[in-house]
DRENDRENMAR-969988 format. One record per residue (C-alpha): residue number from 1; x, y, z. Coordinates in steps of 0.2 Angstrom, whole numbers, plus 2048, in hexadecimal, padded with zeros to 3 digits. Layout:
<nodes>
+-----+-----+-----+-----+
:   i :  xx :  yy :  zz :
+-----+-----+-----+-----+
: NUM :   X :   Y :   Z :
...
+-----+-----+-----+-----+
</nodes>
This chain:
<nodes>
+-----+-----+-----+-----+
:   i :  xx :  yy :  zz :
+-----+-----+-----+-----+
:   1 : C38 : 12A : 49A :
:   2 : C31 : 11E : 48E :
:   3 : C20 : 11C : 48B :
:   4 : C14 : 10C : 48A :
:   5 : C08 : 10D : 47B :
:   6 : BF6 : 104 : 47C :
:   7 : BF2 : 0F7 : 46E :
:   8 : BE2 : 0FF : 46A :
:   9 : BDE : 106 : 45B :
:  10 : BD0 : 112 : 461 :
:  11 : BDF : 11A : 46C :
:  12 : BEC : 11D : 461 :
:  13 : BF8 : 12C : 467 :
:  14 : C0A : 12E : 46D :
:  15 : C11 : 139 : 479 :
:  16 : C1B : 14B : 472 :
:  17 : C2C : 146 : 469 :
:  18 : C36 : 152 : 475 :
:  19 : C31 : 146 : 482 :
:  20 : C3D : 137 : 478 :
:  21 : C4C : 131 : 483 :
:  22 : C5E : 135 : 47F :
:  23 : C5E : 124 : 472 :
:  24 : C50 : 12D : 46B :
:  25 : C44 : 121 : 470 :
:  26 : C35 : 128 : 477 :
:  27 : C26 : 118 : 477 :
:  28 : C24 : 104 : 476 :
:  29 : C14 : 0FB : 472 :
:  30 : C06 : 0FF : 468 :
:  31 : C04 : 0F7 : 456 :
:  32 : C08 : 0FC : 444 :
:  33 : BF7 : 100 : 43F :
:  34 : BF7 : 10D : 430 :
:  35 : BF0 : 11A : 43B :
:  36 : BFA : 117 : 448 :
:  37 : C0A : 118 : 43B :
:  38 : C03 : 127 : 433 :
:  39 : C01 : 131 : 444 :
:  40 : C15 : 12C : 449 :
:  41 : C19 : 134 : 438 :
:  42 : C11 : 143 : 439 :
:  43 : C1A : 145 : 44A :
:  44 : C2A : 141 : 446 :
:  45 : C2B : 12F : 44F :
:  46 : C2E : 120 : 446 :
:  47 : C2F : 10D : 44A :
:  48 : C3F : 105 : 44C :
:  49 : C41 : 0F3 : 452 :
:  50 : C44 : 0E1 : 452 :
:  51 : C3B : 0D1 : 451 :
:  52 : C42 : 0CC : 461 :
:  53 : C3A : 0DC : 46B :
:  54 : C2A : 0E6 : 46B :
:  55 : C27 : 0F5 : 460 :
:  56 : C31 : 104 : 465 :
:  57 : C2F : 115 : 45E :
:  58 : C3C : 122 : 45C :
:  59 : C3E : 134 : 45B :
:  60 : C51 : 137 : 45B :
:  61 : C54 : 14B : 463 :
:  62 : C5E : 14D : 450 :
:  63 : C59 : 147 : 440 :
:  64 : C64 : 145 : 432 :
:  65 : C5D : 14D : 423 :
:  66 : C61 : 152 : 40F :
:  67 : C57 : 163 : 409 :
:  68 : C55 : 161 : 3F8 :
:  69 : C62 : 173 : 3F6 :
:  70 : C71 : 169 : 3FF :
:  71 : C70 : 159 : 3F3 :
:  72 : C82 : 154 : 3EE :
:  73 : C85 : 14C : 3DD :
:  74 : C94 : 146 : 3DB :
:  75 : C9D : 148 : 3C8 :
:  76 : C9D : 134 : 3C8 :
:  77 : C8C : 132 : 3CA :
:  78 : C86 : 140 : 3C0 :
:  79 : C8E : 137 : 3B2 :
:  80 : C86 : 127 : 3B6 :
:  81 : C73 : 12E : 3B6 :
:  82 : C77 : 138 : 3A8 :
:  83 : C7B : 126 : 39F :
:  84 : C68 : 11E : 3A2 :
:  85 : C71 : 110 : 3A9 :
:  86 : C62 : 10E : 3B6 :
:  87 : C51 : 110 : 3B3 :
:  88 : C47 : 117 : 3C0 :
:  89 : C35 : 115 : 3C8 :
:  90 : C29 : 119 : 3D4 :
:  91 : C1B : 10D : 3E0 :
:  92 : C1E : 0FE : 3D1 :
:  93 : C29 : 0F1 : 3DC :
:  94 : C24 : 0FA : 3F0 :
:  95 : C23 : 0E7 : 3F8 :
:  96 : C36 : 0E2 : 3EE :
:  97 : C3D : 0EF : 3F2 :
:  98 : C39 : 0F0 : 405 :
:  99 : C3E : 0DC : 404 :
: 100 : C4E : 0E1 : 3FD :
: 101 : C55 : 0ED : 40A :
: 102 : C4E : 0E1 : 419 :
: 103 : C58 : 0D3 : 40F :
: 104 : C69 : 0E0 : 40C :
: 105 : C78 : 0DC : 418 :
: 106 : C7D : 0EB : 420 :
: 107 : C8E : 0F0 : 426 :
: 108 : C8D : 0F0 : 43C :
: 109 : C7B : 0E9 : 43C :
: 110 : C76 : 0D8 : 440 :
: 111 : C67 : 0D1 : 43B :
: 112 : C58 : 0DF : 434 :
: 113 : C4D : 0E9 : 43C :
: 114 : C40 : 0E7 : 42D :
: 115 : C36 : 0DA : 434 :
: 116 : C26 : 0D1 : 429 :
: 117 : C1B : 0DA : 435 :
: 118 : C25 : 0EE : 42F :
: 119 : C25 : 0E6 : 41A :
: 120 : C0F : 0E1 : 41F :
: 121 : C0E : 0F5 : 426 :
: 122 : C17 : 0FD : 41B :
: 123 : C0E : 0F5 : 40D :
: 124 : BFF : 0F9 : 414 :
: 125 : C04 : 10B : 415 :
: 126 : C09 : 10A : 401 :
: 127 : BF8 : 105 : 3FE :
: 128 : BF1 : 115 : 405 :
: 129 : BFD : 11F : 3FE :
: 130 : C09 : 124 : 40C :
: 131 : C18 : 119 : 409 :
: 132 : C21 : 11A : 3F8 :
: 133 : C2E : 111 : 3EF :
: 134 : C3C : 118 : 3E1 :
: 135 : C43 : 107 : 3D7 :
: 136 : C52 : 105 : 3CD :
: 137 : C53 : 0FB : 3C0 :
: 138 : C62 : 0F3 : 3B6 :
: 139 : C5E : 0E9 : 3A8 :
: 140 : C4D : 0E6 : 3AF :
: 141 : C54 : 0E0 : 3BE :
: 142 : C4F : 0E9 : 3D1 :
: 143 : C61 : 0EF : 3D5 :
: 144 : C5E : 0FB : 3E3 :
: 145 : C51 : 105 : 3EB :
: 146 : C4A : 110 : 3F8 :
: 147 : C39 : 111 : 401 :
: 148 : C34 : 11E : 40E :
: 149 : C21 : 127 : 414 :
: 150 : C1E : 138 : 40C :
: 151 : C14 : 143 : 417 :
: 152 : C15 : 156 : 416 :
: 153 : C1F : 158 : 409 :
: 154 : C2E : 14E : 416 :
: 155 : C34 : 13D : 40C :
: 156 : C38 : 132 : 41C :
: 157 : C43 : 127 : 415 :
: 158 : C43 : 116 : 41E :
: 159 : C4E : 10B : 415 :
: 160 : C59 : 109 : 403 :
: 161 : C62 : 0FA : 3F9 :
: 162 : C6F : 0F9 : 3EE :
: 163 : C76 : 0E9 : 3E5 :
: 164 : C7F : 0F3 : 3D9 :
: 165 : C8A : 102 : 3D9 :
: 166 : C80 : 113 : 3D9 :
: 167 : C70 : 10B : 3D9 :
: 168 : C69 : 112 : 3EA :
: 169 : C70 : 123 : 3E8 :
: 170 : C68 : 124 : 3D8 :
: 171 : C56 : 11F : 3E2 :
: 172 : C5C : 12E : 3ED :
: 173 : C60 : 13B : 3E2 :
: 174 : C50 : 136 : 3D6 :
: 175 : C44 : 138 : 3E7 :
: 176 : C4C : 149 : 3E8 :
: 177 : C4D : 151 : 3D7 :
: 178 : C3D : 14A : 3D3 :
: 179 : C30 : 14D : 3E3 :
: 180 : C2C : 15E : 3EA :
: 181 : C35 : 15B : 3FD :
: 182 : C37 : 167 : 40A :
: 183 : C46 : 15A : 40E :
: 184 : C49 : 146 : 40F :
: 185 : C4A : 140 : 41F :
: 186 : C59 : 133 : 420 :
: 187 : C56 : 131 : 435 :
: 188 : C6A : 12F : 43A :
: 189 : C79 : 133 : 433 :
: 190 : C84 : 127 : 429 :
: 191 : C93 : 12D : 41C :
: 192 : C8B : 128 : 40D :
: 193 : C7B : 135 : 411 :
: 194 : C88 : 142 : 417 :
: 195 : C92 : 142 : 406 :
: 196 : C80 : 146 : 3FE :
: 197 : C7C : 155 : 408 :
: 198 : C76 : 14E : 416 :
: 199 : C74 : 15A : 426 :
: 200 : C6F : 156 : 438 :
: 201 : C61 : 164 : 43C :
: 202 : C57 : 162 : 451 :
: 203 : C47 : 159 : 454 :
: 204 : C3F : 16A : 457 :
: 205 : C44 : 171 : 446 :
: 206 : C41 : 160 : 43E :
: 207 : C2E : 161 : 444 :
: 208 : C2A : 173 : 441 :
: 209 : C2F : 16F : 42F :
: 210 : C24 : 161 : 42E :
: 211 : C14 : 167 : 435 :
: 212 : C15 : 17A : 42A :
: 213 : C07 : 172 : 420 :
: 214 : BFA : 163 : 420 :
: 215 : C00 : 152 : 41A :
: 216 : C01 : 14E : 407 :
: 217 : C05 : 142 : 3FB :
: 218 : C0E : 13D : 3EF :
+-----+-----+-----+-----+
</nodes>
């Protein structure tokens, strides 16, 4: 069954993630409000949608996760962070580099789902402190990137670009070798994520790991 959600900000709430459909879609409606975006988070849903349809919330049955003792490095890439090819930071280009992976064309997808009203909320969510960004820079140029919300010690990574090789695995491994994370949370599978470690894990076990401790940031 899915679930109808008000657009009133004095009612914000979703129903339990177990109740989510076979899709993993378990609501539509409501609004991306920060605390409305916030509460998904620390329930294991998150917004997923176009700007053809309304808001839909997922909470897929398995995640697709990376603990921070399964990261894979491969020889070649060690040897290209050990060069300082890239320079890394963190929070100093949030808005470019969510513009950048709504902009990325992706093999099998047709359009994006990072719509100006998901770049206005997520930004908002940077603001306070929830949402963070891991730049790479080439030369002085943005060359890849990740972004994600950080909430009990759980990275949700929502979306990464590359315009050059390595760039956005470098984001990755940075966000993981650098941040104290109980895991990265990649949402669903792809090869790329697999080859780093990547692991699928149940909703169940997913959510009992995030809620061992109240939220933090970074």
């Amino acid at each position: 069954m899915v679930f109808n959600l008000d657009f009133d900000s004095s009612r914000v709430s979703f129903p339990h993630p177990e109740l989510a459909d076979d899709d993993g879609l378990l609501a539509i409606g409501g609004d991306l409000s920060v605390d409305r975006l916030i509460l998904a988070y620390e329930n294991g849903i998150f917004p997923w949608f176009s700007d053809d349809s309304p808001i839909m919330w997922y909470a897929p049955h398995e995640r697709f996760v990376i603990f921070p003792e399964n990261l894979k490095i491969s020889k070649s890439m060690r040897k290209t962070l050990r060069s300082n090819k890239f320079k890394i930071t963190v929070d100093q280009a949030f808005k470019e580099v969510i513009e950048n992976c709504a902009k990325i064309n992706r093999k099998d997808q047709d359009g994006t789902w990072i719509t100006a009203d998901m770049i206005h909320a997520y930004s908002e969510l940077n603001k306070v402190n929830y949402a963070h960004s891991i730049e790479v820079w080439y030369n002085n140029e943005l060359v890849g990137g990740l972004y994600g919300i950080y909430i009990n010690q759980v990275f949700c990574g929502e979306s990464m670009f590359s315009t050059v090789s390595d760039a956005s695995k470098a984001a990755l491994i940075y966000l993981i070798t650098h941040f104290k994370l109980k895991f990265v949370d990649c949402q669903f599978h792809t090869p790329h994520l697999a080859s780093m470690g990547g692991t699928s894990i149940s909703q169940h076990e997913y959510l009992s790991i995030l809620t061992e401790q109240h939220a933090s940031k970074l």
